[in-house]
MARLUM-664644 format. One record per residue (C-alpha): x, y, z. Coordinates in nm, 3 decimals. Layout:
       u       v       w
       X       Y       Z
...
END
This chain:
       u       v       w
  -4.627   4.191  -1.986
  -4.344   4.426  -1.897
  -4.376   4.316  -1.505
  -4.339   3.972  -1.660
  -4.001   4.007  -1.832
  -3.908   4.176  -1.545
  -3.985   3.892  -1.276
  -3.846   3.659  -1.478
  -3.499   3.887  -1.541
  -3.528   3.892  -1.146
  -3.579   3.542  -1.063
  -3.298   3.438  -1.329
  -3.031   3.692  -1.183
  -3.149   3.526  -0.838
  -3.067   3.205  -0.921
  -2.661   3.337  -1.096
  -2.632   3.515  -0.753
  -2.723   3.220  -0.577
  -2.506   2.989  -0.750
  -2.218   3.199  -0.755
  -2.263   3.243  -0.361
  -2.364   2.896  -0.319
  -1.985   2.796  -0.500
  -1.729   2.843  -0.214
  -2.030   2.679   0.010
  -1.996   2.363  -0.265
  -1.670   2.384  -0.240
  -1.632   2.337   0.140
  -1.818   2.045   0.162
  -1.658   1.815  -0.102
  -1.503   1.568   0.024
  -1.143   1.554   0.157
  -0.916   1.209   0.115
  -0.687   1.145   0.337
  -0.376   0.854   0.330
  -0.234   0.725   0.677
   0.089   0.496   0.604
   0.101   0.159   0.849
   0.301  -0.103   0.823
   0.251  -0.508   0.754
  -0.099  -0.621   0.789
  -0.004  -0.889   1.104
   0.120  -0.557   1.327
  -0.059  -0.308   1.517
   0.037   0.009   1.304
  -0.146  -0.135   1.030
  -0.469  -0.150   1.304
  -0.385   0.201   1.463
  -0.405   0.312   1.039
  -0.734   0.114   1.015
  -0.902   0.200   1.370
  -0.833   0.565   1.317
  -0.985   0.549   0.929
  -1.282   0.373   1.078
  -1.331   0.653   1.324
  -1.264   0.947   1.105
  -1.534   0.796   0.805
  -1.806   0.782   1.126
  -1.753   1.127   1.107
  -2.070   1.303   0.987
  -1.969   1.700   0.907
  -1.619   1.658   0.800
  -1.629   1.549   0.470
  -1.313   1.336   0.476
  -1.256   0.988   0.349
  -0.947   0.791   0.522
  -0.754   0.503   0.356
  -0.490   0.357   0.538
  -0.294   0.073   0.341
  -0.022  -0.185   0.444
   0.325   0.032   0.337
   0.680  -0.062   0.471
   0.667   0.078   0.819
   0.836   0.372   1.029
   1.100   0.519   0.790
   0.857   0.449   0.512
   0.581   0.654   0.636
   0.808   0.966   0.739
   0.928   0.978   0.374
   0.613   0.913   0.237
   0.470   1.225   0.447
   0.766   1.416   0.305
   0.699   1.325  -0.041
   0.323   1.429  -0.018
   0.254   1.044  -0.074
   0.129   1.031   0.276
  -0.074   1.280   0.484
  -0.013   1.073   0.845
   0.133   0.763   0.978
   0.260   0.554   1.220
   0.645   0.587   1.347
   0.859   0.449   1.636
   0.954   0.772   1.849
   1.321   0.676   1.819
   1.259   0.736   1.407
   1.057   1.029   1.507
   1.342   1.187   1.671
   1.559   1.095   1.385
   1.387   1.240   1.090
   1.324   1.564   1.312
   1.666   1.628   1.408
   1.836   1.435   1.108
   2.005   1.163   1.273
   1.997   0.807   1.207
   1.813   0.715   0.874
   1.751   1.034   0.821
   2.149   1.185   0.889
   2.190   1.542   0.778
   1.885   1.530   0.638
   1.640   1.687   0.920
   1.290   1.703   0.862
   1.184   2.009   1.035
   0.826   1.987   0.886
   0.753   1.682   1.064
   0.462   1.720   1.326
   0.328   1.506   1.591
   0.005   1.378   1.679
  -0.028   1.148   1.924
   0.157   0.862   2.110
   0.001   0.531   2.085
   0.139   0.197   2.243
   0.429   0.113   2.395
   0.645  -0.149   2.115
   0.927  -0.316   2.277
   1.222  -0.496   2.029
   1.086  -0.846   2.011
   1.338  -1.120   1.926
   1.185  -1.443   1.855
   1.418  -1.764   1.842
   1.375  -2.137   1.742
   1.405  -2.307   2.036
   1.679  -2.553   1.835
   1.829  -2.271   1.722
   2.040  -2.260   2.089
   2.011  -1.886   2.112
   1.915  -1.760   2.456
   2.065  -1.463   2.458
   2.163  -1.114   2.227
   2.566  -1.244   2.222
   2.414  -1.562   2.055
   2.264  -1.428   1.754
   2.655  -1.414   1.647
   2.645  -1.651   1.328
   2.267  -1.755   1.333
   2.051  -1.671   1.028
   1.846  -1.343   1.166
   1.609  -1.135   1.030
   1.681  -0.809   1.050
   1.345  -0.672   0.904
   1.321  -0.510   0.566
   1.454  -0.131   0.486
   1.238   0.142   0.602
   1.077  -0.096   0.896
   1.106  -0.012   1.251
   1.216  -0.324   1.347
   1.524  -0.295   1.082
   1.572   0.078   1.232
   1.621  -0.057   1.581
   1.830  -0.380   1.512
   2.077  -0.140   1.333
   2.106   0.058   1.653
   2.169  -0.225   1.830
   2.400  -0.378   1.607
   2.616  -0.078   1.608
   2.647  -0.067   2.000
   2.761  -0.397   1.967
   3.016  -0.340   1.669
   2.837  -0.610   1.491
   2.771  -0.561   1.111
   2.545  -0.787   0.869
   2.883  -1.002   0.849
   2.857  -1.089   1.173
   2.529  -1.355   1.114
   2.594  -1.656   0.884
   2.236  -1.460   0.723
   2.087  -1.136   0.747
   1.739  -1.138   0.580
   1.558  -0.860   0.500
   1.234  -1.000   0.510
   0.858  -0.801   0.556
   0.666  -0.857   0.892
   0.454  -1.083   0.698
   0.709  -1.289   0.589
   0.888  -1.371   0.930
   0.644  -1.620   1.087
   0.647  -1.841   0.866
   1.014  -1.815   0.801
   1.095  -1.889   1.123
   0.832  -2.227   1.057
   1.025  -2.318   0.822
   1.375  -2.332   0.940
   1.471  -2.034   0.673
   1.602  -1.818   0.975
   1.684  -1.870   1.317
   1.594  -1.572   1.462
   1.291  -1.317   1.374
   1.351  -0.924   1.559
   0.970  -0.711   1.530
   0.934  -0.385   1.750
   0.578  -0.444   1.786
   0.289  -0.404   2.078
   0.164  -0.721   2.194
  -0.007  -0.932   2.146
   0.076  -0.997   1.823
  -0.078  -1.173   1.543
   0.287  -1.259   1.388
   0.413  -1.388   1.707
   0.133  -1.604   1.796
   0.152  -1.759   1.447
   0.503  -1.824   1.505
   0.475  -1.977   1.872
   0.197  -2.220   1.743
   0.363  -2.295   1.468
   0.717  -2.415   1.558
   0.891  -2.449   1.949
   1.009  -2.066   1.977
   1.116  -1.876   2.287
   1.137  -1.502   2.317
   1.507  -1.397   2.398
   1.571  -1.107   2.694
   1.748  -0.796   2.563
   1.878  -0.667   2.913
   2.268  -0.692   2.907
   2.518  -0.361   2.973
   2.479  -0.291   2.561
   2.086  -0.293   2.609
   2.115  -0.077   2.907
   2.330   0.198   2.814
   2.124   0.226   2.519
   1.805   0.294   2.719
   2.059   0.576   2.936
   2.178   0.729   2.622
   1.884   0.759   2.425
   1.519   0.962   2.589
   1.303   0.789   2.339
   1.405   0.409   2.504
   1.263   0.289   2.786
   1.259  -0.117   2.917
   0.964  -0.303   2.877
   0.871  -0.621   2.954
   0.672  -0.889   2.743
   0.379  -1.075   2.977
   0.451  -1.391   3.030
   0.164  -1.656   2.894
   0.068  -1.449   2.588
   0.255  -1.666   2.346
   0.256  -2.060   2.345
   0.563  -2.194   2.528
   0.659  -1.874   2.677
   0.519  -1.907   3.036
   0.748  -1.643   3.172
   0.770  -1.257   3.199
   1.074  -1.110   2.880
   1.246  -0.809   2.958
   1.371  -0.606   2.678
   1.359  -0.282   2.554
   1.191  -0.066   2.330
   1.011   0.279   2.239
   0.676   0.402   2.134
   0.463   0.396   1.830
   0.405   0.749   1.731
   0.126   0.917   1.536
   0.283   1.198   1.262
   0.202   1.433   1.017
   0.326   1.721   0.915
   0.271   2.124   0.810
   0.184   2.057   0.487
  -0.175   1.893   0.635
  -0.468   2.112   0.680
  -0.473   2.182   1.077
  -0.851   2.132   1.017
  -0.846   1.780   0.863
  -0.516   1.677   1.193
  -0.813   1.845   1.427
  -1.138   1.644   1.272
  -0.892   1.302   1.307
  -0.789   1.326   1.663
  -1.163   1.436   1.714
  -1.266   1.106   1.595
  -1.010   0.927   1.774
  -1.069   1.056   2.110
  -1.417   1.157   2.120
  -1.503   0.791   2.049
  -1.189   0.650   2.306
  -1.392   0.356   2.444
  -1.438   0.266   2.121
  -1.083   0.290   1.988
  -0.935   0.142   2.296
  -1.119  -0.203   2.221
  -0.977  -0.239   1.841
  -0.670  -0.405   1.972
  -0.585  -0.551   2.314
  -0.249  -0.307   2.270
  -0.484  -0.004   2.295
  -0.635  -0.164   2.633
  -0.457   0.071   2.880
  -0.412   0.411   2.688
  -0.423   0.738   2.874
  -0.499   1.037   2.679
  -0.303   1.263   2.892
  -0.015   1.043   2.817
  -0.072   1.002   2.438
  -0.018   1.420   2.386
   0.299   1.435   2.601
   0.497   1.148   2.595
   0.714   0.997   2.328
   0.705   1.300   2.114
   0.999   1.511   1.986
   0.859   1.699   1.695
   0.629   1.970   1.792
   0.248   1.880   1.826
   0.104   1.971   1.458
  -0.098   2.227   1.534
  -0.460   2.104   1.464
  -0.366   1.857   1.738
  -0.253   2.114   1.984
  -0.602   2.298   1.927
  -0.826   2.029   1.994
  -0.581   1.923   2.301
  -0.597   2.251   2.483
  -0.994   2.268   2.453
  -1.013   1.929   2.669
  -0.763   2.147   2.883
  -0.489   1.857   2.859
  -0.248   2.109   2.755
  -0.183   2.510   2.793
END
């Protein structure tokens, strides 16, 4: 009877040993949510949010879920990341230099926390004009109703830089609307603004709307302004818009424009930044096809170009054990 008790006493301490052992175990495999910030739901950060969620939730082991919801764009995801809102999202590179050294949106204000990921597409300034609207050229927006993209977009970030190396103001259009990426297409369709400006990758969904919709012609942005900009700043670069993506637009567009940025920052678990560029570019055939933009990405390229805060460093570890950096 004694040995009885005793088993019992045995097995039941057993089972408390187990359990306490087995909690940190328990613990380690619930699962982790994480938040990317995008932009509007017709550009490609809102499908660089979704393709890398769809990757990262494939994942078997790591325990995280992803959400990655429409938000307000560049300088909306950096504060969002700041505020603990956010744990990644997509910038421009000429934003991510700006909240890192605390210039631009972000003067005096440097965000020294901010980390990079990766570099995605190239996103050139796109203006997009009515074709009745007579402007051909950057000089011509004087007076026209533009759309200067809504606070905390990229596009908005990059029209005020090039407003200011013009001397121009929001005075200087007869209307300076403030609309969402969303909102500008059909705008544009309905003779509310002249002019639409989107730092995008193309194709885009937004533009093609647009270019069905109404006669619209993509304006060059390549005058002495344009190009001193591009000289001045490291994060610039000219680009040039394919001719024959967009109905009525049969010719090649230069312009100018920077790169769409991946970023997080120190306050994410270097283990949950490694498991999401694992998913990305373990499965890079995959991601590649979720958006024509994606078509000619080069890995080597994505961890060393475009990026002025320092690589976060669950990024850096999985990028030195492909051996694409030291």
């Amino acid at each position: 009877m004694k040995r009885h008790v005793f088993s019992a006493a045995t097995f039941s301490g057993a089972l408390l040993g187990a359990a306490m052992f087995a909690s940190p175990a328990m613990a380690q495999e619930e699962e982790q949510f994480i938040t990317i910030g995008t932009g509007g739901q017709t550009g490609v950060y809102y499908v660089v949010g979704q393709s890398v969620c769809r990757l990262v939730n494939r994942l078997e082991d790591a325990n995280i879920k992803c959400n990655a919801p429409s938000t307000g764009g560049s300088v909306a995801n950096i504060n969002g990341i700041r505020s603990g809102e956010l744990n990644m999202g997509v910038a421009q590179s000429d934003v991510q230099y700006q909240a890192y050294n605390g210039t631009g949106n972000f003067e005096g204000d440097a965000y020294e926390d901010l980390r990079a990921v990766f570099r995605v597409h190239g996103e050139p300034l796109t203006l997009l004009a009515r074709a009745d609207s007579g402007v051909e050229t950057l000089d011509d927006l004087e007076g026209k109703r533009v759309n200067i993209g809504n606070p905390g977009s990229g596009q908005r970030n990059t029209m005020e830089v090039v407003m200011d190396a013009k001397g121009w103001t929001e005075d200087t259009f007869s209307l300076a609307s403030e609309l969402d990426a969303a909102e500008m297409a059909s705008a544009l369709a309905d003779n509310n603004i002249d002019v639409m400006a989107y730092v995008v990758g193309h194709p885009n969904g937004a533009i093609q709307e647009a270019t069905t919709t109404v006669d619209s012609r993509l304006v060059p942005l390549n005058d002495e302004t344009i190009q001193g900009l591009v000289e001045e700043y490291p994060y610039y670069s000219m680009s040039t818009i394919p001719g024959g993506l967009y109905k009525g637009n049969p010719d090649d567009v230069e312009t100018f424009g920077v790169a769409a940025t991946f970023v997080s920052s120190t306050d994410t678990d270097p283990d949950v930044v490694y498991q999401t560029v694992k998913a990305v570019f373990d499965n890079f055939d995959r991601f590649k096809q979720l958006h024509p933009a994606f078509a000619n990405l080069n890995p080597e390229d994505m961890v060393s170009e475009g990026l002025s805060a320092p690589l976060h460093e669950g990024a850096a570890r999985y990028y030195r054990e492909q051996g694409w950096i030291e």
